[in-house]
Backbone as CSV, one residue per row, in Angstrom:
resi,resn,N_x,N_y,N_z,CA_x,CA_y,CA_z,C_x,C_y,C_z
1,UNK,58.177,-15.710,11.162,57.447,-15.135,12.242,56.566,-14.017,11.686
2,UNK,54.954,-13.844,12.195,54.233,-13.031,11.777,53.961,-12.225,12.738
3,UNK,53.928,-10.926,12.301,53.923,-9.957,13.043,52.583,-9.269,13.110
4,UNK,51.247,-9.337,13.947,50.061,-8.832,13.461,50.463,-6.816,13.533
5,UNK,49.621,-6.376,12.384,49.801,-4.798,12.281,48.822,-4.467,13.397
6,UNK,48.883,-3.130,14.045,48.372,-2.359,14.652,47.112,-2.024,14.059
7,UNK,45.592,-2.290,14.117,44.294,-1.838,14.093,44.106,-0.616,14.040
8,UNK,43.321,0.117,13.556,42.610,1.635,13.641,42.300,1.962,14.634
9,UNK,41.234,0.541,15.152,40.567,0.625,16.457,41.670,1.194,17.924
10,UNK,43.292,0.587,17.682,43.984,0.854,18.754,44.857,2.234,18.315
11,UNK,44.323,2.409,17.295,45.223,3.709,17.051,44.860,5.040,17.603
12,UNK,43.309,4.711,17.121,42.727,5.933,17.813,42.097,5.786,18.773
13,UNK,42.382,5.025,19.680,42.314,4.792,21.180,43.832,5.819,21.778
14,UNK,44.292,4.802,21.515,45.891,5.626,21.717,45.939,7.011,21.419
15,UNK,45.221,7.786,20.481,45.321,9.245,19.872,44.272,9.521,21.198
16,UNK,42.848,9.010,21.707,42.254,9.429,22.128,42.567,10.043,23.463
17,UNK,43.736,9.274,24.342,43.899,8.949,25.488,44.685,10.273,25.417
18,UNK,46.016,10.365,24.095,46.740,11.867,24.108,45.817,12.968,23.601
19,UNK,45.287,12.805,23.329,44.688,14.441,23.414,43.499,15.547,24.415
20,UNK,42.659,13.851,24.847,42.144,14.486,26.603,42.538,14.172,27.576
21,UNK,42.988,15.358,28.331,43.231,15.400,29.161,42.403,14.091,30.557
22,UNK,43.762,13.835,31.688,42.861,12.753,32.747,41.820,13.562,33.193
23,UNK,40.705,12.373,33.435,39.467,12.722,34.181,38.666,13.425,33.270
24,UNK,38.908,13.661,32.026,37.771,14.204,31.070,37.293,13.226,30.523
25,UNK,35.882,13.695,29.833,35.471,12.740,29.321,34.618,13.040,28.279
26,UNK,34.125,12.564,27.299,32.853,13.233,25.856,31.908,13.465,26.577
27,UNK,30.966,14.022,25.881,29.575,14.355,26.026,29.070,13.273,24.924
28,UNK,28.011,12.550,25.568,27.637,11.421,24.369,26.490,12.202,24.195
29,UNK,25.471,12.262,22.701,24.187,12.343,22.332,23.479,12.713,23.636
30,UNK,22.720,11.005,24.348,22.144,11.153,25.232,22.508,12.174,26.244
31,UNK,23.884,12.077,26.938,23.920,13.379,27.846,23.493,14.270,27.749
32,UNK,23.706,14.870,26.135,23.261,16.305,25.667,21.760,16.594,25.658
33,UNK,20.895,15.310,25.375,19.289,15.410,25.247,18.565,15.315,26.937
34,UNK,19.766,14.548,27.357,18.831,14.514,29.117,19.621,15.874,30.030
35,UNK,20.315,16.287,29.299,20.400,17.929,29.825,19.538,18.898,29.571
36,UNK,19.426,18.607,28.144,18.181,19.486,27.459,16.604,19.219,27.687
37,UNK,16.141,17.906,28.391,15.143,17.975,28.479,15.050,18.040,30.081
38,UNK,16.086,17.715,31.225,16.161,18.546,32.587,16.159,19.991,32.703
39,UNK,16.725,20.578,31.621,17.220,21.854,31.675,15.203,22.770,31.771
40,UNK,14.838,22.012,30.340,13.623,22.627,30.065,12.538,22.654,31.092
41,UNK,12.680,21.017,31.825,11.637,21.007,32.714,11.748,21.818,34.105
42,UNK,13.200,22.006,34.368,13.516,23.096,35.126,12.928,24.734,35.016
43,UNK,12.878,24.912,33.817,12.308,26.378,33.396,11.422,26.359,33.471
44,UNK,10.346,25.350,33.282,9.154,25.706,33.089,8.618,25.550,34.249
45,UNK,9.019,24.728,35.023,8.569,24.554,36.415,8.968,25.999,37.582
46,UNK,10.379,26.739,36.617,10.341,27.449,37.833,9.492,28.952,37.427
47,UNK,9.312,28.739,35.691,8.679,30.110,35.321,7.101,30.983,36.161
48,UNK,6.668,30.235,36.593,5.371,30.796,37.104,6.459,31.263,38.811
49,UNK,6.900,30.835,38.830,7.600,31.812,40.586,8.074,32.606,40.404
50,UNK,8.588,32.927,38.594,9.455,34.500,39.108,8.921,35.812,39.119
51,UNK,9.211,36.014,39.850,8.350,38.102,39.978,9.500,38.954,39.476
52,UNK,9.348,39.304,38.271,10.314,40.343,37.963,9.614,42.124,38.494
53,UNK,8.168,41.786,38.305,7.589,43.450,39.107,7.092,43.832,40.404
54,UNK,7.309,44.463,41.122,6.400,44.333,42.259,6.302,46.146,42.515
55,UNK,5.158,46.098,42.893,4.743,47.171,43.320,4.460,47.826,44.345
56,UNK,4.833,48.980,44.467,5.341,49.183,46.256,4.334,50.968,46.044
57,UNK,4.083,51.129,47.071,3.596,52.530,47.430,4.533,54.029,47.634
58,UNK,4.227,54.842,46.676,4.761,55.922,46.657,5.221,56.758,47.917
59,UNK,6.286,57.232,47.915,6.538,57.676,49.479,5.916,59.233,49.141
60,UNK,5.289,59.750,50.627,4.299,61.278,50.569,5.391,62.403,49.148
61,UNK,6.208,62.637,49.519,6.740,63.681,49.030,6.811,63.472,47.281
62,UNK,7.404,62.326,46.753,7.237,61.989,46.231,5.904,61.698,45.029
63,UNK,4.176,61.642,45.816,3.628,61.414,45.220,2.866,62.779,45.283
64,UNK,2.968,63.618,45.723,2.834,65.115,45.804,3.732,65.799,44.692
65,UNK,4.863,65.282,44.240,5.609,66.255,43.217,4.613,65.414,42.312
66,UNK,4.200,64.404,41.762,3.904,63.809,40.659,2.306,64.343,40.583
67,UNK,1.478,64.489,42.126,-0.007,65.326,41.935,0.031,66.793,41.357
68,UNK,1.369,67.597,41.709,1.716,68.866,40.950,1.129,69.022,39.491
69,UNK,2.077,68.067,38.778,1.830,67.544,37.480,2.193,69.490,36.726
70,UNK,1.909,69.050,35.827,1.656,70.588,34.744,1.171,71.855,35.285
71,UNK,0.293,71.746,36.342,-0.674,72.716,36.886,0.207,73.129,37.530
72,UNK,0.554,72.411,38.864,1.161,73.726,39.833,2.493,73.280,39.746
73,UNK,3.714,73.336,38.650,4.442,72.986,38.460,5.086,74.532,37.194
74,UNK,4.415,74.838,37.103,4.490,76.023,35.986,6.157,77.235,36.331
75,UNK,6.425,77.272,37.144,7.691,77.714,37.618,8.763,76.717,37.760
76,UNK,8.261,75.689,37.495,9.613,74.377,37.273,9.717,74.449,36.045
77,UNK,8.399,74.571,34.897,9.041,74.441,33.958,9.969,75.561,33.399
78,UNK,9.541,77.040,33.761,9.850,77.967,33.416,11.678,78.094,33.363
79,UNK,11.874,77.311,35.159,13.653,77.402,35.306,13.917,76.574,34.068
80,UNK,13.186,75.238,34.036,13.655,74.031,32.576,13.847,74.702,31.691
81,UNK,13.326,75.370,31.201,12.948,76.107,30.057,14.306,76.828,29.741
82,UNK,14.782,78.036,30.690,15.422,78.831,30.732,17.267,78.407,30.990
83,UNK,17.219,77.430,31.445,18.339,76.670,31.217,18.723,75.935,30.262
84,UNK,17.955,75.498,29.524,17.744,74.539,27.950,18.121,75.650,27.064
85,UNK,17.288,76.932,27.306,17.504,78.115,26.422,19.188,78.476,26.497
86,UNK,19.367,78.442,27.397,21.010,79.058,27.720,22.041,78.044,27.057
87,UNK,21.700,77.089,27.667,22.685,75.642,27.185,22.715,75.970,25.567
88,UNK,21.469,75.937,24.915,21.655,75.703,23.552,21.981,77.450,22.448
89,UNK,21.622,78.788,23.675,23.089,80.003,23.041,23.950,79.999,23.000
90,UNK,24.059,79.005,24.039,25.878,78.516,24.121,26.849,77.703,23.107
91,UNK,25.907,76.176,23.043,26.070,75.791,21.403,26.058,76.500,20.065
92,UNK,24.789,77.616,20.271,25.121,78.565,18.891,26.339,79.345,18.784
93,UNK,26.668,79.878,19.600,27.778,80.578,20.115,28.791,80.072,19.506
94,UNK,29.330,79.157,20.208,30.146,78.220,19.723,30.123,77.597,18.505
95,UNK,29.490,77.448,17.641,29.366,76.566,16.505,28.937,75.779,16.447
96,UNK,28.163,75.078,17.383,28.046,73.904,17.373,26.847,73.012,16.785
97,UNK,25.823,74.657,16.927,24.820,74.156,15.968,24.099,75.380,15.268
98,UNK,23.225,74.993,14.597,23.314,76.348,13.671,22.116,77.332,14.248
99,UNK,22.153,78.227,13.225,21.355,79.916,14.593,19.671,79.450,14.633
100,UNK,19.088,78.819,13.131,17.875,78.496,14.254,17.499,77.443,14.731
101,UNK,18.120,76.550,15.416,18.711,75.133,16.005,17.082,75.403,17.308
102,UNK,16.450,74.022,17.445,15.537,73.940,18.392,15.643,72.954,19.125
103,UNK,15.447,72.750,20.155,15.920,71.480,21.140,14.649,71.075,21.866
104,UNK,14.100,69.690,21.676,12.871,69.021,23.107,13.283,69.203,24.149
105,UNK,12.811,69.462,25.434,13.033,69.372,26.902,11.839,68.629,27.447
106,UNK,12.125,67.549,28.389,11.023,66.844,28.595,11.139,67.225,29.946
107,UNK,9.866,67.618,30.941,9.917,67.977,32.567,10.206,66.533,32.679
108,UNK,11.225,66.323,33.645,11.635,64.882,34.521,10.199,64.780,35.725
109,UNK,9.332,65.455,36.202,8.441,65.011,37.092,7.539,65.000,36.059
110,UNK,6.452,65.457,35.485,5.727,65.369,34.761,5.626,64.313,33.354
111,UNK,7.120,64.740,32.722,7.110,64.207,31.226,6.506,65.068,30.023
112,UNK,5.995,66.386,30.327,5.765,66.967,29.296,6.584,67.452,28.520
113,UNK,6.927,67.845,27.191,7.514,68.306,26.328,7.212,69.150,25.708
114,UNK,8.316,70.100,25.875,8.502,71.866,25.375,9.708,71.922,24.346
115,UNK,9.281,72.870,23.668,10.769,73.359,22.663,10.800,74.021,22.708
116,UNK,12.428,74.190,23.064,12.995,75.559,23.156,13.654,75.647,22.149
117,UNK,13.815,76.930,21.938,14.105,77.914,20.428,15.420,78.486,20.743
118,UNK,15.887,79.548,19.902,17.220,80.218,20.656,17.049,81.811,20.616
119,UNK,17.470,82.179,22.068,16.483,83.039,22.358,16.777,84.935,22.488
């Protein structure tokens, strides 16, 4: 009596079945290329709709601190100034940085930039 041997082909069928899980399944080639070329035509089709900027109108108060600007703003910078100065006697004080240590301060409405010294 002849006994036919077990094939490769059923072996790793059999291996295939134990190691994924039911209801899974490969990703063949093609799947991967008709994802990738849905995926793309998706982007490009949706790239011209997206608005990442939009621009909206300054509310009054708001565009009045920013008309100030440098000019009539000169007592804002002065408090900036004088608090930057303090903050950084305090660091000397302390150790933290050395005695002629200078620090940028940029006005938050304006954006100009001052250095303060230690004072």
């Amino acid at each position: 009596m002849c006994v036919a041997a077990p094939t490769i082909r059923t072996y790793y069928s059999k291996l295939e079945e134990e190691v994924q899980p039911v209801g899974a399944h490969m990703i063949t080639r093609r799947d991967l290329l008709n994802g990738a070329v849905a995926g793309s035509a998706a982007f490009i089709a949706g790239a011209g709709a997206a608005m990442a900027f939009s621009t909206e109108p300054m509310p009054a108060d708001v565009a009045a601190a920013y008309a100030l600007r440098c000019g009539g703003n000169v007592s804002g910078h002065d408090q900036l100034m004088k608090t930057a100065r303090a903050t950084l006697d305090g660091e000397i004080a302390r150790g933290q940085k050395p005695v002629g240590a200078e620090e940028i301060v940029v006005c938050p409405i304006c954006g100009c930039k001052m250095v303060v010294s230690a004072g």
